[in-house]
KEROMAR-245635 format. One record per residue: residue in one letter; x, z, y of N, C-alpha, C in turn. Coordinates in steps of 0.001 Angstrom, whole numbers, plus 500000, padded with zeros to 6 digits. Each point is the difference from the previous one (the first is absolute). Example, Ala and Ser with C-alpha at 12.3 -4.5 7.8 and 13.67 -1.06 7.14 Angstrom:
! residues 2
A513190507800494310499110500000501190500900500000501200/S499650499280501050500820500060501190499230500730501090/
This chain:
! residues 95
X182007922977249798501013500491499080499677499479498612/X500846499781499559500435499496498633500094500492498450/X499310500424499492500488500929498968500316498855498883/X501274499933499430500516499541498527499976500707499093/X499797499508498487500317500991499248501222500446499502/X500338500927499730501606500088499846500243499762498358/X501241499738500072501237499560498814500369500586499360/X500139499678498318500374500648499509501140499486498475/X500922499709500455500524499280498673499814498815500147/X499957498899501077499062498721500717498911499872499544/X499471501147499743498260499911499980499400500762500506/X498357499570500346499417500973500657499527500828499616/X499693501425501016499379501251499268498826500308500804/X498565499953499000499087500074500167499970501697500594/X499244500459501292499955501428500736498351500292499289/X500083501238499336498697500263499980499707501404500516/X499472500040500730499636501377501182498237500670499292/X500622501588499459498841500400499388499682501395500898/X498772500396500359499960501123500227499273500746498971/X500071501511500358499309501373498972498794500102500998/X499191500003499408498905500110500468499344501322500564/X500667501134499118499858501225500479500864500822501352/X501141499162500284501050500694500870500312498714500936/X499679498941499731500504498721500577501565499688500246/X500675500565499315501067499370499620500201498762499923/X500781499467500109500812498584499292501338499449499785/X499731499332499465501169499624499243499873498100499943/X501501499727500263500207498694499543500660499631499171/X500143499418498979500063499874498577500605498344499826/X500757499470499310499955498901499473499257500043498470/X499711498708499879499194499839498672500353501061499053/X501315499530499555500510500914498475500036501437500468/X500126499981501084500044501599500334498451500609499983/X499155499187500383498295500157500244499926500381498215/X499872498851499234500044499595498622500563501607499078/X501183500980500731500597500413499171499395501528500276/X499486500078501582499724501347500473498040500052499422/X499565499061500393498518499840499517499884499624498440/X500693500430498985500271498885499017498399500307498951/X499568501641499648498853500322500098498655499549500118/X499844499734501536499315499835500430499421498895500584/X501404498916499528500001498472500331499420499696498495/X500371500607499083499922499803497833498011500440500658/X499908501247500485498141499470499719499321499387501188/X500549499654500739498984499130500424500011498204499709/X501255499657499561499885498723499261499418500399498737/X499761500754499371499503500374498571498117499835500990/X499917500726501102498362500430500350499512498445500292/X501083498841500693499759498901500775499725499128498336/X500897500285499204499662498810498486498478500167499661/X499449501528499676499031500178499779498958499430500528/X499883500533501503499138498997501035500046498666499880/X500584499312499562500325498734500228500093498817498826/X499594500953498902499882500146498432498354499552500243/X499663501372500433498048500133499538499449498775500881/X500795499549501439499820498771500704500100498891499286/X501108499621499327500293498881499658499114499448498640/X499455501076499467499086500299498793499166499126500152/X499132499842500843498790499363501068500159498546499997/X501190499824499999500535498313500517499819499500498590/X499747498667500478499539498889498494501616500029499056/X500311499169499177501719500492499260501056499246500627/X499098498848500389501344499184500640500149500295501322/X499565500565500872500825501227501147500033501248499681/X500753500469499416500342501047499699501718499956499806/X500313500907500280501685500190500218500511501293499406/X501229499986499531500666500799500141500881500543500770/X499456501662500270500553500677501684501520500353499550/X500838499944500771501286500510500169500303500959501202/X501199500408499564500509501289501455500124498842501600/X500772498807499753499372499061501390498467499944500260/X499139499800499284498944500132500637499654501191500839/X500448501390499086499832501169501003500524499856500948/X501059499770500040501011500137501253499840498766500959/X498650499462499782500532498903501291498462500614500924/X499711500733500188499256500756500425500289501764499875/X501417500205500165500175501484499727499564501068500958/X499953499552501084499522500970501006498339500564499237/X499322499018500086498901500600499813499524500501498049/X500908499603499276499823500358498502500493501127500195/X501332500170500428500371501525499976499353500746500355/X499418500041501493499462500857500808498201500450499098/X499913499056499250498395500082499743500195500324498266/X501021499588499509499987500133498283500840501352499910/X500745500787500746500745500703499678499506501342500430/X500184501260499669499570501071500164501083500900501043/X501009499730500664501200500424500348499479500655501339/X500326500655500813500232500222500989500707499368500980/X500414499136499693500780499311500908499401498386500073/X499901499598501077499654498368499982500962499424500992/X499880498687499531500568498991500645499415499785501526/X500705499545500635499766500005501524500191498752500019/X501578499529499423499915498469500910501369499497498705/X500131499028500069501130498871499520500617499439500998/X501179500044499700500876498489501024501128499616498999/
């Protein structure tokens, strides 16, 4: 079986499936909807991931060193969220 992602406006919509950790609930979410219901708790853990990644980059000689953006968080969101954020709820999976 096949899973596609589904359409939206002829574009695609990213599924993000979170559970509560206390009740195991879940929920599937598209981005802006993820983005708008976590909005909190998505604001500190990209705030917790800059920090980390701040005192890291500190270390590095000047000419590798970068400036982090919200793509950098997000191209690894499963595990920034789940580990930078304080929420009760984590990410399970993307499609």
């Amino acid at each position: 079986l096949l899973l596609l992602p589904r359409h939206q406006n002829g574009g695609l919509i990213m599924e993000i499936t979170v559970i509560q950790k206390s009740t195991n609930s879940w929920l599937v979410l598209s981005f802006d909807e993820f983005k708008k219901r976590f909005k909190i708790e998505f604001m500190c853990a990209y705030q917790e991931y800059i920090c980390h990644e701040t005192e890291k980059i500190a270390l590095l000689p000047e000419f590798m060193r970068k400036n982090l953006t919200e793509a950098d968080f997000l191209l690894n969101l499963v595990w920034n969220f789940n580990n930078y954020s304080s929420s009760d709820w984590y990410i399970c999976s993307i499609r």
